[in-house]
C-alpha positions, 0 to 999 in steps of 0.5 A: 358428110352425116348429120340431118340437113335443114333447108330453110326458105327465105326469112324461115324461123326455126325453133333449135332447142328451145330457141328461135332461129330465122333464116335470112333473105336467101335460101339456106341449107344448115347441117346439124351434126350434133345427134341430141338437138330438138329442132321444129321448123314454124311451118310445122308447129301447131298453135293451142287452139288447132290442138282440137282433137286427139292426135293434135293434142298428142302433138302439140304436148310433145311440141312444148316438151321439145320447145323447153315450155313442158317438163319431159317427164310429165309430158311423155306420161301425158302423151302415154296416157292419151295414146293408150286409147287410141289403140282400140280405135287405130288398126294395122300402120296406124297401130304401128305408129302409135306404138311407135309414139308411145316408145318415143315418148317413153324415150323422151323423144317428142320429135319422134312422137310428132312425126308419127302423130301427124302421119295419123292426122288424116285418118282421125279427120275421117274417123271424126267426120264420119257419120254416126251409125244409127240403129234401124227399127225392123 
């Protein structure tokens, strides 16, 4: 059989085109077999205030266009345009995976542009952490 499969815990919810699904008391397996479906399971969902960086930004605008909470067009050019200067900053895979970011978003395919976001998350985390480089006098 093809078809993504969802593996749902207990009680789990599920966001499926705009709309909360929650999982009963058992475990469950649901196969979608429908190819232009938006799903987001809560766990990984990002809430307004924890989009407080770059890449979280990135994430959390292509989150609302796939929950139907922004307009696909407005939210791929924003997502474009805060990509755009990541790519001075991000070197080698993560290069790759904004490109991949900013093909997907260009496509409208948000849950693309999510996953390879969140792949960079621990990367920016070190850039931003890093200690500022000062100047020393001779």
């Amino acid at each position: 059989m093809t078809g993504l499969v969802i593996k749902l815990k207990p009680n789990e919810k599920v966001l499926v085109n705009g709309v909360i699904l929650q999982n009963g008391d058992r475990a469950a397996s649901i196969r979608v077999r429908s190819n232009d479906v938006a799903i987001l399971r809560a766990r990984d969902a990002i809430q307004k205030d924890e989009a407080n960086t770059p890449l979280k930004r990135i994430y959390y605008i292509a989150q609302l266009a796939m929950a139907g909470e922004a307009e696909n067009e407005s939210a791929a050019k924003e997502i474009l345009q805060a990509l755009d200067p990541l790519k001075a900053i991000f070197a080698g895979d993560a290069l790759n995976e904004i490109s991949r970011a900013q093909s997907a978003a260009a496509s409208h395919k948000f849950f693309v542009v999510m996953r390879a976001v969140k792949k960079l998350f621990p990367i920016e985390e070190a850039l931003l952490h890093r200690a500022p480089v000062t100047a020393r006098a001779s």
